[in-house]
C-alpha positions in Angstrom: 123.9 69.4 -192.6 120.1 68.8 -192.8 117.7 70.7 -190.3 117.2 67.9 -187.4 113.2 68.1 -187.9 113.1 68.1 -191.5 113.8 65.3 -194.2 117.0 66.5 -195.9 116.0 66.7 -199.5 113.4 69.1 -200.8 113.5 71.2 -197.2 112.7 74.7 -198.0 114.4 76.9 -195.1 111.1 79.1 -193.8 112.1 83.1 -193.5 111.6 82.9 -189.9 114.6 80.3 -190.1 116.6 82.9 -192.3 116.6 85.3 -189.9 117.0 83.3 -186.9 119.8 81.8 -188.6 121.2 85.7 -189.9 121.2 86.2 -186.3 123.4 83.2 -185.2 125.7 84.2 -188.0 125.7 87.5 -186.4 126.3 86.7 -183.2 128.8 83.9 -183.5 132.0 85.5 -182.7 130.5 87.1 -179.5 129.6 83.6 -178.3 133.0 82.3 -179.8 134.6 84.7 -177.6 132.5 83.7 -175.0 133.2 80.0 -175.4 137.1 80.2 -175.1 136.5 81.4 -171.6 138.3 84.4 -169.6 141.4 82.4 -169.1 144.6 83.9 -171.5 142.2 84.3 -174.4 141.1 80.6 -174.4 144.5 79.1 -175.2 145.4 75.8 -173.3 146.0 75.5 -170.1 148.8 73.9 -168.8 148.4 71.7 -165.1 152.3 71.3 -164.0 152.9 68.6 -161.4 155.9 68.6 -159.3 156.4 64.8 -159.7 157.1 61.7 -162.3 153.8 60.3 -163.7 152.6 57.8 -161.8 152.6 59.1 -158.3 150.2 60.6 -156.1 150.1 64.3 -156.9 150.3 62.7 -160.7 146.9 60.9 -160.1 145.4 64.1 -158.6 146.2 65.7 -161.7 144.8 63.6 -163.9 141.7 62.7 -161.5 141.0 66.9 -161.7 142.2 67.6 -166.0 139.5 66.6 -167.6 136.6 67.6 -165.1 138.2 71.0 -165.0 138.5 71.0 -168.6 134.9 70.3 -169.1 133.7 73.2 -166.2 135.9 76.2 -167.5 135.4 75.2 -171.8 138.7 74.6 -172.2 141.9 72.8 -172.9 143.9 71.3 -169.9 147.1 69.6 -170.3 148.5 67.9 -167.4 152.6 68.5 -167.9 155.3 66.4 -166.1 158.5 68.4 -164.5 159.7 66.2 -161.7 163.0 67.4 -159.9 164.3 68.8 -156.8 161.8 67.5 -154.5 159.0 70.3 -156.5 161.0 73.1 -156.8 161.5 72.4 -161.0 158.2 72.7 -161.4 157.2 75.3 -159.0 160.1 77.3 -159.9 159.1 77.0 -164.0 155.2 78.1 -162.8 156.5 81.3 -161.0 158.4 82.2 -163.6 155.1 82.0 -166.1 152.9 84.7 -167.1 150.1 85.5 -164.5 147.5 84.5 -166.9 145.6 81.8 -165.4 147.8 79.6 -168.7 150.5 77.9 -166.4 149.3 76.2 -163.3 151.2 74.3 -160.2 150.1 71.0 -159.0 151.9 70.0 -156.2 152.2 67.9 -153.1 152.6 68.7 -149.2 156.5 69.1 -149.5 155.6 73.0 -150.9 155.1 73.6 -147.6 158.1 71.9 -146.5 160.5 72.5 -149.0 161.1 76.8 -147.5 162.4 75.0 -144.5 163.9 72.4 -145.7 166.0 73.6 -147.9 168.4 76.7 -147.2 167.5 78.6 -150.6 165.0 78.1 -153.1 164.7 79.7 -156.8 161.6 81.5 -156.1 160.1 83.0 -152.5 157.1 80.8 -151.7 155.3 83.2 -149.9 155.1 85.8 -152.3 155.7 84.2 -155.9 152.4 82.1 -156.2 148.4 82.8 -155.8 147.1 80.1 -154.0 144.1 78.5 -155.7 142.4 75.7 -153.5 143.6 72.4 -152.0 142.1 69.6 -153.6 142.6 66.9 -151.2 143.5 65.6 -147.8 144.7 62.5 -146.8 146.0 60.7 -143.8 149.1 58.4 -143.2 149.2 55.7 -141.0 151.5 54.3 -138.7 152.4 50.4 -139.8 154.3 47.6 -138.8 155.9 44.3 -139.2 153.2 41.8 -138.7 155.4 40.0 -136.1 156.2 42.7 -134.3 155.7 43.1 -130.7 154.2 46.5 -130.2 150.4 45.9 -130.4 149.7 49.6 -129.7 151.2 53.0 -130.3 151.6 53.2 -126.7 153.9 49.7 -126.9 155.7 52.0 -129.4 156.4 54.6 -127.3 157.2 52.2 -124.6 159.4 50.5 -126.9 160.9 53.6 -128.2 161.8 54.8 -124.1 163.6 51.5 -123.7 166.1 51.4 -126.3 166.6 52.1 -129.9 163.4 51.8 -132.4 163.8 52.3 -136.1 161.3 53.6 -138.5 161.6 53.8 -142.4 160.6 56.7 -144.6 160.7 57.3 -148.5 163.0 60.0 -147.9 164.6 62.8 -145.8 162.4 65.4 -145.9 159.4 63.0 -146.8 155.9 63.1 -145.7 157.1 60.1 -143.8 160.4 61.7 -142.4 158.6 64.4 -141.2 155.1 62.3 -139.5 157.7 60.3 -137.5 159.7 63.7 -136.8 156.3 64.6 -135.2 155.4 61.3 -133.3 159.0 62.4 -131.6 158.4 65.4 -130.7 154.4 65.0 -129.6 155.1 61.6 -127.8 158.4 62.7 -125.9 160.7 59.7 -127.7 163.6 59.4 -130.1 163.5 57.0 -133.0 166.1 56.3 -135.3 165.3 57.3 -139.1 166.2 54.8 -141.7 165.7 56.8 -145.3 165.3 54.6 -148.8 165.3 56.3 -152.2 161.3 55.9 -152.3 158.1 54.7 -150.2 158.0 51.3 -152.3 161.0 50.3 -150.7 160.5 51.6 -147.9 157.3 49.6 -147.5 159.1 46.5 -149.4 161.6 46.3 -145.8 158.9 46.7 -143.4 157.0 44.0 -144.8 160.2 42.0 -144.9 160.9 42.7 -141.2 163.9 44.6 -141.8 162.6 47.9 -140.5 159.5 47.3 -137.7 158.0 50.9 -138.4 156.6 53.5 -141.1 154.0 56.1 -142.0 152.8 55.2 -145.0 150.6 56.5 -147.3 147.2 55.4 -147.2 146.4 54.7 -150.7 149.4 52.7 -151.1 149.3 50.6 -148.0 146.1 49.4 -148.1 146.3 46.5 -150.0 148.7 45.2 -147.6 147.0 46.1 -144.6 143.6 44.1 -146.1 146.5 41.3 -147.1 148.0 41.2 -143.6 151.4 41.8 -144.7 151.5 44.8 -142.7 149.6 46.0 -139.6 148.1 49.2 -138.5 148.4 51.2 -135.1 147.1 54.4 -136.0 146.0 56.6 -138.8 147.7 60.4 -138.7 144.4 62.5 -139.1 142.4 64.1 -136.7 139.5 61.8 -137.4 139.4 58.1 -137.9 139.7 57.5 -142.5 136.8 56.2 -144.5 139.2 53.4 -145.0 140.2 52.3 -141.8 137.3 52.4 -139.9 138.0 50.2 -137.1 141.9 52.0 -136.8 142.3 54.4 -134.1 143.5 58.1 -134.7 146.8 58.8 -133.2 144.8 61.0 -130.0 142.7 58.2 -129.8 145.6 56.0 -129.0 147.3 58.8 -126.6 149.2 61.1 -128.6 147.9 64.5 -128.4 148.0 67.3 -130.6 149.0 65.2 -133.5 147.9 65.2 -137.1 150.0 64.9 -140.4 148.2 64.9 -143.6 149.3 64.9 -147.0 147.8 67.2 -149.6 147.8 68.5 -153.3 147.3 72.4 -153.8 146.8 74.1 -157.2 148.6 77.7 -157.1 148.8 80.2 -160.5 152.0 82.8 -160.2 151.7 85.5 -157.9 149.8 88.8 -159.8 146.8 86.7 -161.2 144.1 89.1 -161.8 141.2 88.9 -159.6 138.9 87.7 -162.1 140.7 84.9 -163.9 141.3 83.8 -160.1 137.8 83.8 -159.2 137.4 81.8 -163.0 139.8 78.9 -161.9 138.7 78.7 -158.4 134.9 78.2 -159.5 136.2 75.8 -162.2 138.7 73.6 -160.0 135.3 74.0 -157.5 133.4 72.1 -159.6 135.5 69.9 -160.8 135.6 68.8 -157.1 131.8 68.6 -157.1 132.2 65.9 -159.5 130.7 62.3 -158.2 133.7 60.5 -160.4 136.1 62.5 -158.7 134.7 62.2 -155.3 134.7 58.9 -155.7 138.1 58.2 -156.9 139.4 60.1 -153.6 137.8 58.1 -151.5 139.5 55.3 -153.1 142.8 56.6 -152.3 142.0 57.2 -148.6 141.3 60.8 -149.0 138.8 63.3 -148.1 137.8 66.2 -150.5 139.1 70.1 -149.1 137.0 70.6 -146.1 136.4 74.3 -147.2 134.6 74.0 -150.6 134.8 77.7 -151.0 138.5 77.4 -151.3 138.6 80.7 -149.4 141.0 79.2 -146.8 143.2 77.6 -148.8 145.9 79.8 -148.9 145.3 80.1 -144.5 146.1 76.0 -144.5 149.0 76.1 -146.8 151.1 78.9 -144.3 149.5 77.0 -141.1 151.4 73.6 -142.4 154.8 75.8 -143.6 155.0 77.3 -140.0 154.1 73.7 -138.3 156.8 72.2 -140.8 159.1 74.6 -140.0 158.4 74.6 -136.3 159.6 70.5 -136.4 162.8 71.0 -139.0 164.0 73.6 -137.0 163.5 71.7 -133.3 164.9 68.1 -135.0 167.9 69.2 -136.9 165.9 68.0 -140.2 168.1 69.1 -143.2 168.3 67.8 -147.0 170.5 65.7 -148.6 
């Protein structure tokens, strides 16, 4: 290849430029070695997400590959293994060499899975190194436009007077367990209607079949703008970027709640120190990243609160032991 300031016929190279280039030559493997990065030698990394592609901890995934590709100099391959409500892939990422070269990407049902389910094919609290949370973001309460609570407090009057259903995508669901909460923090009982999915879910209440649901921001929001659903109250503890003008569920008189769905990024337990600090700075900056920003503000979400990451692994045993906490008090089992 020519010199990029010469012509590139009749260049003769200078021997300033023969040693300078001697030099490169010299030093090449050293910043070879350097390029691949401190993560298992430089080989690929693969991202494993608990869920099918398409999905929401799918779209994390593929929001974060590239940027965190580009910020540690590597590979990173975003791999599929949906199955068991998480516990195929997390199980297949404890299992993996603590190298930094196998990573979990999963949703909020790691911390609910332990309670959930009676055994699992790994111990969560001691088979994985917790890496950061990427993302929060908020449910909200909807319901049939024609329905005749106005309020969450018509709701919970509702819900005192006689049977009130609400749909979810799934025992054990983010939704399952939000309306599990709203019992217990507002003092009713409501009758859970599960479907194989939030898309049906969402499809009924629309329909009128079911009045009630928590659905996911992202995916409701459409139909919120559309009016083919209505909104009573957003789950977080402050109002989303979203829905401006919808209240939070304190604001509209129910204490002490907030449910929020998230996507951690854990490496198997025994990660050394180093590679750790390596992926956290990486997955840090990939976070940092305007594009990404922007696409989860899109969705309804909010980036970690703690950019250091350093509490991550604090918020992931605070929402197992609030999980647990509500399975244990409502009788919530699988299946």
């Amino acid at each position: 290849m020519a010199h990029p300031n010469t012509p590139s016929h009749g260049w003769m190279p200078s021997r300033r430029h023969l040693i300078a280039s001697a030099g490169a030559v010299l030093a090449a493997p050293w910043v070879g070695a350097r390029a691949q990065g401190k993560i298992a030698g430089g080989k690929p990394i693969a991202l494993v997400v608990s869920y099918p592609p398409g999905g929401g901890a799918d779209l994390m995934a593929r929001i974060l590959a590239p940027k965190l590709e580009a910020a540690l100099g590597q590979t990173v391959v975003v791999e599929n293994k949906a199955g068991a409500s998480g516990q195929l892939a997390a199980g297949h990422v404890a299992r993996a060499a603590a190298d930094g070269s196998v990573l979990l990407l999963d949703a909020s049902s790691f911390a609910v899975n332990p309670s959930l389910f009676p055994k699992l094919p790994y111990d969560t609290a001691t088979a994985f190194t917790p890496l950061a949370v990427l993302a929060t973001f908020p449910n909200v309460l909807v319901c049939t436009p024609g329905f005749e609570a106005k309020s969450v407090k018509d709701v919970i009057r509702l819900a005192k007077a006689g049977p009130l259903n609400y749909a979810s995508s799934g025992t054990g669901s983010a939704q399952h367990l939000a309306g599990a909460l709203f019992e217990q923090r507002a003092g009713v009982s409501l009758t859970h209607v599960a479907y194989r999915g939030g898309g049906p879910a969402m499809n009924d209440v629309i329909g009128g079949q079911v009045p009630l649901f928590f659905a996911n921001v992202a995916s409701s929001l459409g139909h919120i703008q559309s009016g083919r659903l209505r909104p009573l109250a957003v789950t977080s503890a402050l109002r989303a970027r979203s829905l401006p003008e919808v209240p939070t569920m304190a604001e509209a008189g129910v204490a002490g709640y907030e449910v929020l769905e998230w996507n951690p990024v854990l490496a198997p337990a025994g990660l050394p120190a180093d590679t750790k600090a390596t992926l956290v700075a990486g997955i840090r900056r990939a976070l940092e990243d305007a594009e990404v920003l922007g696409r989860i503000r899109q969705l309804g979400g909010d980036v970690f609160a703690d950019a250091s990451q350093q509490s991550a692994g604090k918020f992931i045993a605070a929402q197992q032991a609030l999980w647990a906490k509500v399975i244990k008090e409502r009788k919530i089992t699988a299946g």
